[in-house]
C-alpha positions as CSV (number, residue, x, y, z in Angstrom):
1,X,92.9,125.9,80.9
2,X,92.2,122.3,81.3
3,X,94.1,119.3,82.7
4,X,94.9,118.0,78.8
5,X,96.6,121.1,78.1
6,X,98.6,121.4,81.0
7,X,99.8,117.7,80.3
8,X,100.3,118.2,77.0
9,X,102.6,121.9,77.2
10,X,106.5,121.1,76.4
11,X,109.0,122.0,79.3
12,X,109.5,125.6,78.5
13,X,105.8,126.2,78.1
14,X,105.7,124.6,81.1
15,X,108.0,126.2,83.1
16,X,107.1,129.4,81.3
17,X,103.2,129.2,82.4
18,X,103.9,127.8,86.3
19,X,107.4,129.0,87.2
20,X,105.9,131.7,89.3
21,X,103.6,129.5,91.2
22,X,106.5,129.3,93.9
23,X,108.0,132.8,93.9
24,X,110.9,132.7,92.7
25,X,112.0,128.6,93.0
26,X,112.6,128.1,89.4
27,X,113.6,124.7,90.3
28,X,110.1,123.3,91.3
29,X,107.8,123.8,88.2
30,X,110.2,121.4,86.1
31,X,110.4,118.8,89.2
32,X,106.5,119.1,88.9
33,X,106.1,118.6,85.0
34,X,108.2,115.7,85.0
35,X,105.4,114.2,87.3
36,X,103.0,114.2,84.7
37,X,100.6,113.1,84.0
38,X,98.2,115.0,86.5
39,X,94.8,113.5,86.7
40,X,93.1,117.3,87.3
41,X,94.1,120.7,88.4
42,X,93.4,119.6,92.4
43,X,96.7,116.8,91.2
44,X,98.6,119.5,89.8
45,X,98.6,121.5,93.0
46,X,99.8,119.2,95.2
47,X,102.5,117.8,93.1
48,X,103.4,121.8,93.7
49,X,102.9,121.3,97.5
50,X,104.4,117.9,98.0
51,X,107.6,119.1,96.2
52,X,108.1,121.8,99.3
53,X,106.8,119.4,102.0
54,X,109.5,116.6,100.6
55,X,112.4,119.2,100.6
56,X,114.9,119.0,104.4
57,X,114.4,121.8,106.8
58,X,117.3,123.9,105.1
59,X,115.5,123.8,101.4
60,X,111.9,124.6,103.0
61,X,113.9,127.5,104.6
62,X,115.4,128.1,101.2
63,X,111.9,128.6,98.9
64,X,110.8,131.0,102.2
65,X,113.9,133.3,101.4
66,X,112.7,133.4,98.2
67,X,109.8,135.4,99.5
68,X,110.2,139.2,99.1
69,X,109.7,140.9,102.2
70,X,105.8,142.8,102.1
71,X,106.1,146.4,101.9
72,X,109.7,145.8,101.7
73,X,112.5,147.2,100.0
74,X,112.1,145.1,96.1
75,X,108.1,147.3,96.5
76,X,110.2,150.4,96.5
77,X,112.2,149.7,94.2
78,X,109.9,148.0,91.6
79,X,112.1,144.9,91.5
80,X,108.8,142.4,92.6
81,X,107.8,139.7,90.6
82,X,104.4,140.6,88.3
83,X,102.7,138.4,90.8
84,X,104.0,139.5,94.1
85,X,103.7,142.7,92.4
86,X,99.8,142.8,92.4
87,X,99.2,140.8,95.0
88,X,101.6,143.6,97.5
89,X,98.8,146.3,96.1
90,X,95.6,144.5,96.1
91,X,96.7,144.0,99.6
92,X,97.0,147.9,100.1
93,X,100.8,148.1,100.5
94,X,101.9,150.1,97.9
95,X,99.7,152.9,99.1
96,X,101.6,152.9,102.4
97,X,102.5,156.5,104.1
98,X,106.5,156.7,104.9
99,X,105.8,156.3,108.8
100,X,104.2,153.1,107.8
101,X,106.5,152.0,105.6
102,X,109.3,152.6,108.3
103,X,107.3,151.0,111.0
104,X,106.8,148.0,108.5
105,X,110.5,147.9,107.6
106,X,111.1,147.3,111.4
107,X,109.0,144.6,112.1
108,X,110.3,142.8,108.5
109,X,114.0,143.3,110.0
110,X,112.8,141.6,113.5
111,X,111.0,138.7,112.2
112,X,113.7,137.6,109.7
113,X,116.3,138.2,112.4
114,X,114.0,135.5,114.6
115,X,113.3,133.1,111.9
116,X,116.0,133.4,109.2
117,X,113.5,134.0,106.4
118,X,111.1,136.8,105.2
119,X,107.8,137.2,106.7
120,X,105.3,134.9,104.3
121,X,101.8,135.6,104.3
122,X,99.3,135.5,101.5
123,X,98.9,139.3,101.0
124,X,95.9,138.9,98.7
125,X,93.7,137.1,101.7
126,X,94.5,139.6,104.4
127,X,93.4,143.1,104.8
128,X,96.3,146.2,105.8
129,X,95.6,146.2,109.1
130,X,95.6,142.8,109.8
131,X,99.5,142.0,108.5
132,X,101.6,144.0,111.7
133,X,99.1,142.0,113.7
134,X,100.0,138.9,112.4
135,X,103.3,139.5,111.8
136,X,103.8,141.0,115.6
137,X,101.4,137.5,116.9
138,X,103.8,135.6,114.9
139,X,107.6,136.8,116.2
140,X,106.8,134.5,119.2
141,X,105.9,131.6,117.7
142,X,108.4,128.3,118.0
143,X,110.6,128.5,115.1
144,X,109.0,124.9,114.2
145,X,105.6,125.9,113.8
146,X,106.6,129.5,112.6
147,X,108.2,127.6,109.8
148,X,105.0,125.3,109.0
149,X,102.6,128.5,109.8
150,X,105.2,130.3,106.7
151,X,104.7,127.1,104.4
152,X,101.3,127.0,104.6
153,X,101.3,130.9,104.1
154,X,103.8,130.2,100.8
155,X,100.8,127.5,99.7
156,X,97.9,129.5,100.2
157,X,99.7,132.4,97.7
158,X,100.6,129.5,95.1
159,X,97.1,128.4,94.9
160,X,95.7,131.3,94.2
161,X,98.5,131.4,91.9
162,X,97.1,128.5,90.4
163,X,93.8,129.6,90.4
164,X,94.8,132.9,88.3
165,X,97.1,130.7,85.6
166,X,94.0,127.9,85.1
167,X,90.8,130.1,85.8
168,X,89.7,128.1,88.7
169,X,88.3,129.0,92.0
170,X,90.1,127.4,93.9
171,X,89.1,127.7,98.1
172,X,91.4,128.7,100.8
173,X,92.5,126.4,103.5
């Protein structure tokens, strides 16, 4: 999809193409069409970022509870989002064993107890193994940069996002 065509969609094709860029924030894909138009799909995505980065503390905190928690209850129960959906088991997580999923559970209920907010990383990037560790490196973080570190998780998964919607390859910071 090219930049024309994303300029020239109405507001529910819109909203209908890029409200799941920010998991469930149906807010933020009309704030960022009415910013149009973008010069290229690199504009588009940080009209996407700079509507997060221009929220208060309390909204930034709100799009992160919008996050479902990985491995968590909503992959159980099939209640995910298509995207979170596939990205959860490209990431390996909804082959998980019970002990796992247990053990997984327990570390999701201690991080959001510390920050207030799901755990946010960008399943797709990561390998299994590598999310306890990150998540148990994480816990002692500063809630200040655990918030900025959970951000720039929740940007990471809406570019690739973006990438999937436009056919791009977009690179990962």
């Amino acid at each position: 999809m090219d930049i024309e065509k994303v300029n020239s969609m109405d507001f529910g094709e819109f909203v209908d193409v890029f409200g799941s860029v920010t998991e469930r924030c149906p807010l933020i894909a009309p704030a960022v069409r009415s910013q149009r138009p973008f010069s290229d799909l690199e504009d588009l995505e940080q009209h996407f970022f700079a509507f997060t980065d221009a929220l208060p503390q309390s909204g930034q905190e709100g799009v992160l509870r919008c996050h479902p928690d990985l491995a968590g209850r909503e992959l159980q129960r099939g209640e995910l989002s298509a995207e979170s959906q596939r990205e959860q088991s490209a990431a390996g997580h909804t082959s998980l064993g019970a002990a796992e999923r247990l053990w997984l559970a327990e570390l999701n209920a201690q991080y959001r107890a510390r920050s207030g907010f799901p755990f946010a990383l960008a399943a797709r990037l990561s390998d299994r193994a590598a999310v306890p560790r990150e998540r148990a490196r994480r816990l002692h973080c500063p809630p200040p940069q655990e918030l900025n570190t959970a951000l720039g998780e929740v940007k990471k998964i809406g570019r690739r996002r973006l990438a999937d919607l436009l056919g791009s390859h977009a690179t990962e910071s």
